[in-house]
C-alpha positions as CSV (number, residue, x, y, z in Angstrom):
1,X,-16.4,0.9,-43.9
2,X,-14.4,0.0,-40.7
3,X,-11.0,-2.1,-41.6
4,X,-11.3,-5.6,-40.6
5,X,-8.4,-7.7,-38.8
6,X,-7.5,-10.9,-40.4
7,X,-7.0,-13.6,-38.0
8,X,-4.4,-16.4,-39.5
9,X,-3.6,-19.4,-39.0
10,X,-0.3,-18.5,-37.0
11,X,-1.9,-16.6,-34.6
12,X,-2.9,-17.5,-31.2
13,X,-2.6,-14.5,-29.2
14,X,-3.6,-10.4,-30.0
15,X,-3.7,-6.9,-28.2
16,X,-6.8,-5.8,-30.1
17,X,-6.6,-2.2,-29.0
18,X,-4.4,-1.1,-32.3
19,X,-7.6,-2.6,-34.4
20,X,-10.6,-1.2,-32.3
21,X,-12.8,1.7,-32.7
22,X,-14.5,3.6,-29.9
23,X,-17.8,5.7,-29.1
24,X,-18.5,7.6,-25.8
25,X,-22.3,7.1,-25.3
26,X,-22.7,9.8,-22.6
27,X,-26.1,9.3,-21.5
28,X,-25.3,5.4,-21.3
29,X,-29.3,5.0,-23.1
30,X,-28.3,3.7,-26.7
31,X,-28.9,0.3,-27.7
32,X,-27.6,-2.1,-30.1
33,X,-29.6,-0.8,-32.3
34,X,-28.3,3.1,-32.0
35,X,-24.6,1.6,-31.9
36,X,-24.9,0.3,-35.3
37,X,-26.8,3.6,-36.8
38,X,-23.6,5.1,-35.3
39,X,-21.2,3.0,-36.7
40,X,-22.7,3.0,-40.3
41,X,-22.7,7.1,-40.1
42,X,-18.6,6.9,-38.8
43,X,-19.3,7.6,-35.3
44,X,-16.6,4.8,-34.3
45,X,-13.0,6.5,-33.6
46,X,-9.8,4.4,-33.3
47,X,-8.4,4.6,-29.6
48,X,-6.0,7.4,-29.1
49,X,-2.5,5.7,-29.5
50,X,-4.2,2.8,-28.7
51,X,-4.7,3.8,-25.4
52,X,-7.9,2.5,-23.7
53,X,-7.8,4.0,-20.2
54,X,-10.1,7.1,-20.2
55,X,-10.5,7.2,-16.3
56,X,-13.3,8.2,-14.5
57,X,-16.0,8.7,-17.0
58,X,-20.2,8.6,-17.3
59,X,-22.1,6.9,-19.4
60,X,-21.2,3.7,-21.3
61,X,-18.2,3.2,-23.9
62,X,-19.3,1.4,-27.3
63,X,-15.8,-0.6,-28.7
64,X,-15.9,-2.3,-32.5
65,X,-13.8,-4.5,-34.3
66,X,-14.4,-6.5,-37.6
67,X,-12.8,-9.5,-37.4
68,X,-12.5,-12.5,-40.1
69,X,-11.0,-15.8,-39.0
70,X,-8.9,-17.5,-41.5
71,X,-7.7,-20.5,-39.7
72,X,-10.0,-23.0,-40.2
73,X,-8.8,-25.3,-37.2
74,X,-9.7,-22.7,-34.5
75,X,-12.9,-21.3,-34.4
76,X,-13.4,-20.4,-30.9
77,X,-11.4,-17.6,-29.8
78,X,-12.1,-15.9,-26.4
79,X,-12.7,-12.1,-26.0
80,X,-10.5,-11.0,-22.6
81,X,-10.9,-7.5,-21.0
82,X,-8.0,-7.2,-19.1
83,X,-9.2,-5.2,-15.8
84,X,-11.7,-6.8,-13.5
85,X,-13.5,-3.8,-12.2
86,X,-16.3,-3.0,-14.8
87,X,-19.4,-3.1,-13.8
88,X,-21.2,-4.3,-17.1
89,X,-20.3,-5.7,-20.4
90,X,-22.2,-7.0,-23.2
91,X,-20.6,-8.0,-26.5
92,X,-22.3,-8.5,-29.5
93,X,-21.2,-11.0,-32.5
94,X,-23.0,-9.8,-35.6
95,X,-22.8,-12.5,-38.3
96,X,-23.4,-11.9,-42.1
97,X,-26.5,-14.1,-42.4
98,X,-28.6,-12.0,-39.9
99,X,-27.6,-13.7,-36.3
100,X,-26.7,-11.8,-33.4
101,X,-25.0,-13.6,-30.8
102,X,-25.2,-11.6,-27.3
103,X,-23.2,-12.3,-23.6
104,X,-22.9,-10.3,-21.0
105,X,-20.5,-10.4,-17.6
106,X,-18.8,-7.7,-15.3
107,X,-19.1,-7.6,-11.1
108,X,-22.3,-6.5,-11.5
109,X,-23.5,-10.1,-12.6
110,X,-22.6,-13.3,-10.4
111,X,-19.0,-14.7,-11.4
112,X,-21.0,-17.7,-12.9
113,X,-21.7,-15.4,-15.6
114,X,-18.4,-15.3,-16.7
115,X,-17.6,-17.7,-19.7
116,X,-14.7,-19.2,-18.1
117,X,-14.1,-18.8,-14.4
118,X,-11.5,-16.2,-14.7
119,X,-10.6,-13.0,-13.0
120,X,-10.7,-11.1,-15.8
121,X,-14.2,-10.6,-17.6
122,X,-14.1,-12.9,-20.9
123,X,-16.7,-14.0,-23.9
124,X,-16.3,-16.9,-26.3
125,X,-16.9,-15.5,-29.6
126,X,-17.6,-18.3,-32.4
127,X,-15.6,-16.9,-35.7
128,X,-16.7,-19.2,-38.6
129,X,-13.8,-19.9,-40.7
130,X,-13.7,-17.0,-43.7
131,X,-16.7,-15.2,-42.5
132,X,-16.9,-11.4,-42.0
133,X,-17.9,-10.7,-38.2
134,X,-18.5,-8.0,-36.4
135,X,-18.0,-7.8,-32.5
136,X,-19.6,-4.8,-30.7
137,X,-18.5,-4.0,-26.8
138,X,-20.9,-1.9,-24.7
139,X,-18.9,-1.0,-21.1
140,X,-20.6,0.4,-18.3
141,X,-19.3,1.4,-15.0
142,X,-18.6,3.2,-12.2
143,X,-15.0,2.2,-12.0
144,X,-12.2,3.6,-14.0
145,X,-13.1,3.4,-17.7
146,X,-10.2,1.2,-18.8
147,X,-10.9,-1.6,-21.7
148,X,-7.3,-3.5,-22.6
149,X,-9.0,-6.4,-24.8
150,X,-7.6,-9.3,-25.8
151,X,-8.0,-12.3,-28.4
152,X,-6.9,-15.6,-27.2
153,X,-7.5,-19.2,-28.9
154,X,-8.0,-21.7,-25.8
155,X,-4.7,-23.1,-25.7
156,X,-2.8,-19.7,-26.2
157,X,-4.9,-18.6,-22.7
158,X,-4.6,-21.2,-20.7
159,X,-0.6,-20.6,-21.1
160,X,-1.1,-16.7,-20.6
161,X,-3.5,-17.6,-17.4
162,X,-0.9,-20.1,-16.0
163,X,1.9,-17.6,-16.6
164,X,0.0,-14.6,-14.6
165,X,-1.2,-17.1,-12.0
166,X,2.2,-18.2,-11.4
167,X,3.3,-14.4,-11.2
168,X,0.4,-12.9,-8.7
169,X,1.1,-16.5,-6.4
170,X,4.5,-15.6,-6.0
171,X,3.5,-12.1,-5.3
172,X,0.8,-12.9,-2.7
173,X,3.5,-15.9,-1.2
174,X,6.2,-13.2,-0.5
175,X,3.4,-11.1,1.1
176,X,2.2,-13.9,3.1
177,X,5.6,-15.4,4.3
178,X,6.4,-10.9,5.4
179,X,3.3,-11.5,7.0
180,X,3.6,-14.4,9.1
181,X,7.4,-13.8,9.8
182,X,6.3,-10.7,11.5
183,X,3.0,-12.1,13.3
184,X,5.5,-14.4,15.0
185,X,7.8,-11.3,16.0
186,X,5.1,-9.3,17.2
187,X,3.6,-12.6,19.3
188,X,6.9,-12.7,20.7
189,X,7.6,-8.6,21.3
190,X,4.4,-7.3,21.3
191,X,6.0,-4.3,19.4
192,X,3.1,-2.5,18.5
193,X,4.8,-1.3,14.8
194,X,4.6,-4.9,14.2
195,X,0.6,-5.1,14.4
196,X,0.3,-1.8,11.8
197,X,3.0,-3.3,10.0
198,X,0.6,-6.4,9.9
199,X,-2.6,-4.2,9.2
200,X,-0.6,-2.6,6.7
201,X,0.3,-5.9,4.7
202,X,-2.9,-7.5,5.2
203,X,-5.1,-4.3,4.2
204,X,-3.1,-3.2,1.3
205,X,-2.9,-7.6,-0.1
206,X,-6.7,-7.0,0.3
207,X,-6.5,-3.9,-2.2
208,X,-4.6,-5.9,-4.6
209,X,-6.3,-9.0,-4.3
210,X,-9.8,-6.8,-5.0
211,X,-8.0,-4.9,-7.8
212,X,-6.3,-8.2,-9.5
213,X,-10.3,-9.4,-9.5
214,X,-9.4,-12.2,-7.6
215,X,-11.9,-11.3,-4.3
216,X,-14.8,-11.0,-6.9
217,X,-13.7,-14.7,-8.3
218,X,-12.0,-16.2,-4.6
219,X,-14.4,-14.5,-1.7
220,X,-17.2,-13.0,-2.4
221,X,-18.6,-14.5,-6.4
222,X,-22.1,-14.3,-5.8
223,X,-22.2,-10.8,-3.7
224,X,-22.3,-8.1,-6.3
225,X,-23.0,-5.3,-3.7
226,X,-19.2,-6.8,-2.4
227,X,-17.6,-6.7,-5.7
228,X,-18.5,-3.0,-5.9
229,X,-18.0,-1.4,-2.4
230,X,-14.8,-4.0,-1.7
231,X,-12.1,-1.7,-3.8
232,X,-13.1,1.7,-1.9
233,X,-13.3,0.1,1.6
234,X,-10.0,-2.1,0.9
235,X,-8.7,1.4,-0.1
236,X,-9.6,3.0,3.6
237,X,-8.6,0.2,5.4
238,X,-5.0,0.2,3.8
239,X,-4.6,3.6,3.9
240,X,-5.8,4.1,7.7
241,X,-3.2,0.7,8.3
242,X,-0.7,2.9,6.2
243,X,-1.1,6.3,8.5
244,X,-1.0,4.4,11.4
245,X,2.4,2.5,10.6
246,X,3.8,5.5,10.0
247,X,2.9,7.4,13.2
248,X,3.9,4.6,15.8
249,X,7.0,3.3,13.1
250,X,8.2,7.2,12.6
251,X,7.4,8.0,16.3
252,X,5.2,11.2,15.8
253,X,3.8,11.9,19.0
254,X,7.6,12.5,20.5
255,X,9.3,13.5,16.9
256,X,7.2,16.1,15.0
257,X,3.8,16.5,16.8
258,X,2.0,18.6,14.3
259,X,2.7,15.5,11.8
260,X,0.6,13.3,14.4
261,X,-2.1,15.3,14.1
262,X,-2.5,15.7,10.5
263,X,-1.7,11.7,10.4
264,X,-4.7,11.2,13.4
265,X,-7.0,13.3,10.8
266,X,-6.3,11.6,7.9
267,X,-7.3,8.4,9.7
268,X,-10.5,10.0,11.2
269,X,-11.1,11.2,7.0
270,X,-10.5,7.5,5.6
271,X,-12.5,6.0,8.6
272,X,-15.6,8.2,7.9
273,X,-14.9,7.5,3.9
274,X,-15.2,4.0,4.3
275,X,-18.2,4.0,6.3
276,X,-19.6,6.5,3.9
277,X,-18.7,4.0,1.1
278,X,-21.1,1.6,2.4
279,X,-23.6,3.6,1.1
280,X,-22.7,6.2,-1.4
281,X,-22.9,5.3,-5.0
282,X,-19.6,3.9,-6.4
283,X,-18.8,6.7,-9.0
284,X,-18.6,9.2,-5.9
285,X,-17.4,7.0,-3.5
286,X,-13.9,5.3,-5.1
287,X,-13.1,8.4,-7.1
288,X,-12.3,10.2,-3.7
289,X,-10.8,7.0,-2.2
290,X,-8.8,6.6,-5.1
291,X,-7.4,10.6,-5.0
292,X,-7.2,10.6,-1.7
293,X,-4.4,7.7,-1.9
294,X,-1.9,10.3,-3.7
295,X,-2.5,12.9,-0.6
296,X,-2.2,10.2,2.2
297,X,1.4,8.8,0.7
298,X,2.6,12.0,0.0
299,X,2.2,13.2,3.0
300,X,3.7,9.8,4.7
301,X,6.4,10.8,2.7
302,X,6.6,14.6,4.0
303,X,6.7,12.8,7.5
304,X,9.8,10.6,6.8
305,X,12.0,13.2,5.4
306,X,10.9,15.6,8.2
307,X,11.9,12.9,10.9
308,X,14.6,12.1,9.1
309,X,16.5,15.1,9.5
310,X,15.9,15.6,13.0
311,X,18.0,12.6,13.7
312,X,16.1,9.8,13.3
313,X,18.2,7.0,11.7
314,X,15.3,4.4,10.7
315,X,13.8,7.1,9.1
316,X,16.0,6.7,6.2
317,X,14.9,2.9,5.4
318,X,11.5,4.1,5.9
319,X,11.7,6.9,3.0
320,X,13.5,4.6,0.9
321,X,11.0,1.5,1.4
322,X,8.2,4.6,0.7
323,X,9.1,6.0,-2.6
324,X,9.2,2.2,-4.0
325,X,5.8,2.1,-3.2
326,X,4.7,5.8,-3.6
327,X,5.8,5.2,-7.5
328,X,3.8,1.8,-7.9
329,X,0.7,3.4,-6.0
330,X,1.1,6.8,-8.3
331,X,1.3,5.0,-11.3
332,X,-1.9,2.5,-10.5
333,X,-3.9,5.6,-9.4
334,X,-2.6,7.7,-12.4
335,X,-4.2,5.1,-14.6
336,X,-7.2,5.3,-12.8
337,X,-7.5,8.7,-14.0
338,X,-6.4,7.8,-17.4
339,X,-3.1,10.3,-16.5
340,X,-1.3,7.2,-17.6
341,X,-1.5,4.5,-20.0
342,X,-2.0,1.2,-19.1
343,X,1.0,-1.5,-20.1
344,X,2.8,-3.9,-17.7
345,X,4.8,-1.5,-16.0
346,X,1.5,0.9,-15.0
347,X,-0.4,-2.1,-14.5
348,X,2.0,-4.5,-12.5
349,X,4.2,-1.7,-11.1
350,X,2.4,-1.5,-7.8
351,X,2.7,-5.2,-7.3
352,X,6.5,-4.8,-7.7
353,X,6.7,-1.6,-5.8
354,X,4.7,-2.6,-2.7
355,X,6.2,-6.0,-2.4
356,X,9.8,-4.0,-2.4
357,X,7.9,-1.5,0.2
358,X,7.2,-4.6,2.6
359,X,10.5,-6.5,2.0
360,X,12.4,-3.1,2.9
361,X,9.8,-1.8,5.8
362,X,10.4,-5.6,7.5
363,X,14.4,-5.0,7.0
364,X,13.4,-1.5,8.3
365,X,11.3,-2.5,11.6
366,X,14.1,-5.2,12.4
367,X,16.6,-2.0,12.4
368,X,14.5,-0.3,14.6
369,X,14.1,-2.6,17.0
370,X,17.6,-3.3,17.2
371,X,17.9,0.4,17.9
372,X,15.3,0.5,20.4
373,X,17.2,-2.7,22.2
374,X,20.3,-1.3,22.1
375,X,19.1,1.7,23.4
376,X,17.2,-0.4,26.8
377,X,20.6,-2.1,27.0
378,X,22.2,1.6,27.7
379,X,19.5,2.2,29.9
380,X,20.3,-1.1,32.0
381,X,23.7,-0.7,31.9
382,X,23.5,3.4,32.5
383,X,21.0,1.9,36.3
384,X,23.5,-0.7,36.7
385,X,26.6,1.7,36.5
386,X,24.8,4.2,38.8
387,X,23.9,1.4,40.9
388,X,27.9,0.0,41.2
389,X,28.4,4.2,42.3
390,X,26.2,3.8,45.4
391,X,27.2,0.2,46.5
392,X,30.8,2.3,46.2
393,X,30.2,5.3,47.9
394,X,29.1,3.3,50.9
395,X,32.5,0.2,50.5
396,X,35.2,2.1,49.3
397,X,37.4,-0.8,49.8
398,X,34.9,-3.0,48.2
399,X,34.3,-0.2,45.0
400,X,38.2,-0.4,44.5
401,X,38.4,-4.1,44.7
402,X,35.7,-4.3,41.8
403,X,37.1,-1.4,39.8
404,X,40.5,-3.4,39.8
405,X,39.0,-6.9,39.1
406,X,36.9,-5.3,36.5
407,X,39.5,-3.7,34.8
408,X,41.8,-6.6,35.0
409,X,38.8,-8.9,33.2
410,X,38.3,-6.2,30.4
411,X,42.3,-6.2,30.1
412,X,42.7,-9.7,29.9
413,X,39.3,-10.2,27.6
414,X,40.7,-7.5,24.9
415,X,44.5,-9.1,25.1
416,X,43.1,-12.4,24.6
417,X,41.7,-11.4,21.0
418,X,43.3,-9.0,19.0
419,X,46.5,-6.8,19.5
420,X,45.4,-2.9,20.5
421,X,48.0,-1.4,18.0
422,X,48.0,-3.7,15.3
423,X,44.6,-5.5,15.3
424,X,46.6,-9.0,15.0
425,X,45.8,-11.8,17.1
426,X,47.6,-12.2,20.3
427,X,49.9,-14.2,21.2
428,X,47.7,-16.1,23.6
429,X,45.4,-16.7,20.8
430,X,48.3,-17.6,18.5
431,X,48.9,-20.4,20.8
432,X,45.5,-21.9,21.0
433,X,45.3,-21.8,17.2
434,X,48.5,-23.6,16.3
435,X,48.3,-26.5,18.7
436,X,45.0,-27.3,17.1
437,X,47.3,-26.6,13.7
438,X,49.9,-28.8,15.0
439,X,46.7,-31.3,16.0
440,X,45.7,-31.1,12.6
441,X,49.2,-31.8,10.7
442,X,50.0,-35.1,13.5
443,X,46.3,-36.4,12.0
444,X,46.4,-35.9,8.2
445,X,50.2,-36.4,8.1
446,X,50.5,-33.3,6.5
447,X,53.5,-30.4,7.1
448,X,53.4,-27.7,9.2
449,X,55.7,-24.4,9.0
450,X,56.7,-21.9,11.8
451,X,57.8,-18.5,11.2
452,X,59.3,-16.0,13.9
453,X,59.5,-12.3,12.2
454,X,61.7,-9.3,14.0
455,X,61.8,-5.8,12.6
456,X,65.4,-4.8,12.1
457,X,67.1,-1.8,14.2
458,X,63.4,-0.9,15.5
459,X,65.0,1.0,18.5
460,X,66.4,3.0,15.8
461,X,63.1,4.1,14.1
462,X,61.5,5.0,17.8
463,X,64.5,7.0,19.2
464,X,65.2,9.2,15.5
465,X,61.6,9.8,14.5
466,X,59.4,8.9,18.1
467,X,57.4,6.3,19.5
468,X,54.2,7.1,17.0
469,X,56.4,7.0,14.1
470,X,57.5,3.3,15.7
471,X,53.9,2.5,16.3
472,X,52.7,3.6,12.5
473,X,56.0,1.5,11.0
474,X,54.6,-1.6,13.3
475,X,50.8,-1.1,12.0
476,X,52.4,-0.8,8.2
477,X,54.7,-3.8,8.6
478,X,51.2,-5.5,10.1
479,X,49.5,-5.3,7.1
480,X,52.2,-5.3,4.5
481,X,52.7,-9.3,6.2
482,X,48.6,-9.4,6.3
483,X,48.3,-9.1,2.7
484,X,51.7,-10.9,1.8
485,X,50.9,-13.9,3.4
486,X,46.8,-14.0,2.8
487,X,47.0,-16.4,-0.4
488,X,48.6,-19.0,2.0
489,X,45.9,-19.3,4.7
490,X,48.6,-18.5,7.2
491,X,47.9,-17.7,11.2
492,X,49.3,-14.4,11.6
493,X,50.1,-12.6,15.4
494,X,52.3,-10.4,17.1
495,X,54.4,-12.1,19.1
496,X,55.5,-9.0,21.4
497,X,57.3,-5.3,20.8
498,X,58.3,-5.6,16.9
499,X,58.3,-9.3,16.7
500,X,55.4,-11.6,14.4
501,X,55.2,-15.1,14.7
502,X,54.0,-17.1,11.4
503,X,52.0,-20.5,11.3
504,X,51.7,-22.1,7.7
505,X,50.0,-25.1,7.4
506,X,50.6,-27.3,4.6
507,X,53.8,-26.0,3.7
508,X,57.0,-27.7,4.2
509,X,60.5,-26.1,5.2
510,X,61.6,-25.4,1.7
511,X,58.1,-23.9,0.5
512,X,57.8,-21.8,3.8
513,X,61.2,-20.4,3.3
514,X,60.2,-19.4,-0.6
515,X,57.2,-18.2,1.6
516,X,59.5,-16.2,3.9
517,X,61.7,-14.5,1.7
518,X,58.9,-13.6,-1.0
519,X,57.9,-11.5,2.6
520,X,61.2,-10.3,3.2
521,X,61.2,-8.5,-0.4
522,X,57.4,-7.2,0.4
523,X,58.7,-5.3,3.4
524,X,62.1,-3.9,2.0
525,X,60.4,-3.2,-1.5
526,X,58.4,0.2,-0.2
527,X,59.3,2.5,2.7
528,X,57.0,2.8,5.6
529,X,55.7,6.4,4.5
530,X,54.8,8.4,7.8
531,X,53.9,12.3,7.5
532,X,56.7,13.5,4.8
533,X,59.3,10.9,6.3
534,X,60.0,7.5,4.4
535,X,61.0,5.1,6.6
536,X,62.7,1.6,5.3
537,X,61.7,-1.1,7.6
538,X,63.1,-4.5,7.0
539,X,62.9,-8.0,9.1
540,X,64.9,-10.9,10.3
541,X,62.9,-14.0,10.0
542,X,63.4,-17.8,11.2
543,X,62.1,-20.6,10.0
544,X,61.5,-24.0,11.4
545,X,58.9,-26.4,10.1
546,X,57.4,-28.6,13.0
547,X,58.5,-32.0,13.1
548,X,55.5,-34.1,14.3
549,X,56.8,-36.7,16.3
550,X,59.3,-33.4,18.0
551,X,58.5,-33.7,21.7
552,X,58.0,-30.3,23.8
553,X,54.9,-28.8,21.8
554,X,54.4,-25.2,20.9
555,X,57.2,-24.5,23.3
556,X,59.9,-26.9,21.1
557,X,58.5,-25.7,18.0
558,X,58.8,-21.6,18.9
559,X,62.2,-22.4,20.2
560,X,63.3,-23.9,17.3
561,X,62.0,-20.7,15.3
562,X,63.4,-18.3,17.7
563,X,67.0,-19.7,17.3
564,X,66.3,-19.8,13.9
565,X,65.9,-16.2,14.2
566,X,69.0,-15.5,15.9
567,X,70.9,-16.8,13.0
568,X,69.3,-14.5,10.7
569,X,70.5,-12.0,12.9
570,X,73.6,-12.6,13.4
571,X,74.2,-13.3,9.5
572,X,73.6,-9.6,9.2
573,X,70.2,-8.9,9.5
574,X,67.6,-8.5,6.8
575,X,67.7,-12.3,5.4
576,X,65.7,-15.2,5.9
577,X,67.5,-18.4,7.9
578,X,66.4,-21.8,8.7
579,X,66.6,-23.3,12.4
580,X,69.7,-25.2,12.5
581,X,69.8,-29.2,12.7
582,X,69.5,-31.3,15.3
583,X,72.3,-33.7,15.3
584,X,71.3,-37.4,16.7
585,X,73.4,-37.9,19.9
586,X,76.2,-40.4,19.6
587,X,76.0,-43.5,21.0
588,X,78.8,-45.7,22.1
């Protein structure tokens, strides 16, 4: 006798494959009546590890589980086979008095059919409370044989439906948002990547949507001829989209020409295989469609690397955005086959796969085109410079004019930004940003801190060891002051030759000179270390913090530090020295 699965009051929820028994009826001709002879003479097998994907297979599949229901609160429970693409399915509730209770659903029956409109095919079984039942499956089709069943009570799916609704929404959303961000783009650039890019999204969604079983419930419920041709023309249409991406994304026709041929024929093959679909019987028809998937993304794949290392920069976004989607596609057509089993990863790994594919392929079509821009804008400026050399060869006078006026724009447009040696700010810059500073500190009433830096003896280092030694020492002491003074949001510059000029907002004269000598130590801790030389570089520095009401402006203010400077200097060097006070004039 087969074992029979207890149902208790606890549960709400069970994978039945662990409990279920199996027979391959190969001709597909038994009844219920054979099924049961078989059972009774142990026919019935339990499911290899459980495993219920057998791929491709003819005939029918007979599946049998005893069950007895022990809760007696809940006596509806509903049968789910999770995968939407069988053709036929009739369950069988054998009851101890005699009854038989039969339904039957799959695509090849309206969606009506169904017990609850759901895109996987379901059955209410009735499960008396402490009676002996036993449920029979027969499964027909021409599509993949794979039979994941479920038990659910009504409340336990209707939480498992929300959940999976909820998951293939936010899958389809992202895919719909890539889609209509890029429809916009292409409206606007006419790129024709975008468009395959589009027929790509929009063909391989349409796979999904047919394979999720949610065109068969959404687009097409009473066509059953649709519900069985959809899944190998969704396949051609994605895959020709897919081929054709590739060749106008990857550039064949100029990069690798024997690749756009073999790319042109695989479209020509899927093309003809979709029209072919139309007609040929389903078992023929998506087996090829289906095998013919691991061919046509391998081979996309062959194309990226091989473009790749000819130069092509995209490329390498492409491959990457690829083998996420190669894997999900592999592992959904592997299961096909019954190479794999089927679990969340096999059976949702595509989703994830190909909505990382998109996400990266949109990331990856914004890089190109920014290539391909940037490239026009060399072009232009390439016609534009050869342009200038003819309007010069005829004006000399005039070509030398705009040679010198353009050179003195770039000069003065790189000097008004950052320092060439040091990559500080200039000192034109430095002035710009401290009145708004000293703007700031007049408005909130808040203190304001100026500090004037000179490197000590600097001649010295630039006459014993040359000027690239001096300029390497000045880069050094740049970023030694950088990173010393970055917690105090201070507005760093190079003031000219080896002298820095310090704004610190918020800080008054006693903090900034804490400020300044904690700096002081930073440069004099660690030699300047240039080639095998070590190099001790110390500074002078001045302080002055900027009194608000002090007439003059940035002017006052960097005179003040600058003769606070001096007095550093002339104390010896190396120390740090505030500006000296203005004594009130004496009246009489």
């Amino acid at each position: 006798m087969p074992p029979t699965l207890e149902l208790t009051t606890g549960t709400s929820r069970l994978a039945l494959n662990p409990y279920v028994a199996y027979y391959h009826d190969i001709s597909g001709n038994d009844g219920l009546a054979e099924a049961r002879r078989h059972l009774r003479h142990g026919d019935f097998r339990a499911l290899p590890a459980g495993n219920a994907a057998f791929g491709f297979q003819p005939g029918a599949y007979w599946f049998h589980v005893r069950l007895v229901n022990r809760s007696p609160v809940e006596p509806r429970w509903l049968l789910v086979q999770d995968y939407p693409l069988s053709d036929r399915l009739e369950t069988y509730s054998l009851y101890p008095d005699g009854r038989v209770a039969r339904h039957a659903g799959g695509d090849a029956l309206p969606f009506d059919a169904r017990s609850i409109r759901y895109r996987m095919p379901n059955f209410w079984l009735h499960l008396p409370p402490d009676q002996s039942v036993d449920v029979l499956l027969r499964v027909e089709s021409q599509s993949s044989m794979q039979v994941p069943l479920s038990l659910y009570t009504p409340a336990a799916f209707a939480e498992v439906s929300r959940d999976a609704q909820f998951g293939i929404g936010l899958y389809y959303g992202i895919l719909l948002a890539l889609f209509f961000y890029n429809l916009v783009l292409w409206l606007q650039l006419r790129d024709a990547s975008y468009f395959w890019y589009l027929l790509h999204i929009f063909a391989f969604g349409l796979v999904l949507f047919t394979l999720n079983g949610l065109g068969f419930e959404y687009l097409w419920p009473n066509s059953t001829w649709l519900a069985d041709k959809s899944v190998p023309l969704s396949i051609c249409l994605a895959q020709v989209g897919m081929q054709q991406f590739a060749r106008s994304f990857l550039e064949l026709r100029q990069r690798w020409r024997f690749g756009d041929y073999v790319g042109l024929g695989m479209i020509a093959f899927f093309v003809l295989l979709g029209i072919a679909s139309t007609w040929l019987p389903y078992r023929i028809s998506t087996p090829i469609a289906s095998a013919s998937v691991f061919i046509s993304i391998a081979w996309i794949a062959i194309e990226a690397m091989v473009v790749m290392r000819r130069g092509y920069k995209p490329a390498r976004l492409f491959l990457l955005a690829w083998s996420a989607f190669l894997l999900g596609t592999g592992m959904i057509a592997a299961v096909a086959f019954g190479l794999l089993p089927k679990n969340f990863v096999t059976a949702y790994g595509v989703q994830f796969g190909s909505a990382l594919e998109m996400l990266l392929l949109s990331i990856a079509l914004g890089y190109r085109y920014a290539g391909l821009r940037n490239e026009n804008e060399r072009i232009v400026r390439e016609a534009k410079h050869q342009l200038e050399h003819k309007v010069e060869q005829r004006t000399a006078e005039l070509r030398n004019a705009l040679g010198q006026l353009g050179d003195a724009h770039a000069r003065l447009r790189e000097s008004s930004q950052r320092d060439g040696l040091t990559g500080l700010h200039t000192r034109v810059h430095f002035r710009e940003r401290f009145e708004q500073l000293m703007a700031q500190a007049r408005s909130q009433d808040r203190p304001l801190s100026l500090l004037m830096i000179d490197l000590d003896h600097f001649k010295l280092i630039n006459d014993r060891h040359g000027h690239l030694t001096g300029d390497e020492c000045l880069r050094w002491a740049a970023r030694t002051i950088g990173q010393a003074l970055r917690p105090h949001g201070a507005l760093l510059a190079r003031f000219g030759g080896e002298e820095f000029v310090v704004g610190l907002p918020g800080l008054d004269l006693q903090a900034a000179l804490l400020v300044a000598e904690d700096l002081r130590q930073h440069l004099g801790d660690e030699p300047c270390i240039s080639g095998t030389r070590e190099i001790t570089v110390t500074a002078s520095i001045g302080v002055h913090e900027v009194d608000n009401d002090e007439p003059g402006g940035i002017d006052a203010a960097l005179q003040r530090a600058d003769e606070a400077l001096y007095r550093a200097k002339a104390d010896g060097r190396d120390c740090v020295r505030p500006a000296p006070r203005i004594e009130p004039l004496a009246i009489n």
